[in-house]
C-alpha positions, 0 to 999 in steps of 0.5 A: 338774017332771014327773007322776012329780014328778021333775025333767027336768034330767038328761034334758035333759043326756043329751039335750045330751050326744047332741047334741054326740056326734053334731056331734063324729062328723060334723066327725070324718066329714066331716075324713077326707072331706075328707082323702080327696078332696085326697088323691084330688085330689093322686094324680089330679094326680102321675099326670098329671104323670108321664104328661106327663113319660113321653110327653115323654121318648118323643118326645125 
C-alpha cells in the first residue's frame, strides 16, 4: 500500500495497459512500413520490366 493508503494495483494496470497500446501501434506502424516497401519494391521491378520489354521492342 501506498502513504496515501491506497492500493497501486489499478495504476499498474493502466500502466500494463499503455504498454500493450504502444506495442500494438508499433506492430501496426511497422506492418504498413513493411507493405509499403514490397510495394515499392514490386513497382520498382514492373518498371524495370517493361523498360526492358519497350527497348526490346525498338530494337526488333
Amino acid at each position: 500500500m501506498s502513504s496515501a493508503g491506497r492500493s497501486v494495483a489499478p495504476y499498474v494496470g493502466l500502466g500494463v495497459g499503455a504498454v500493450a497500446a504502444v506495442l500494438v501501434v508499433g506492430v501496426v506502424l511497422t506492418a504498413l512500413l513493411a507493405t509499403v516497401a514490397v510495394t515499392a519494391v514490386s513497382v520498382s521491378i514492373a518498371a524495370l520490366v517493361l523498360r526492358s520489354l519497350l527497348n526490346g521492342a525498338r530494337t526488333r
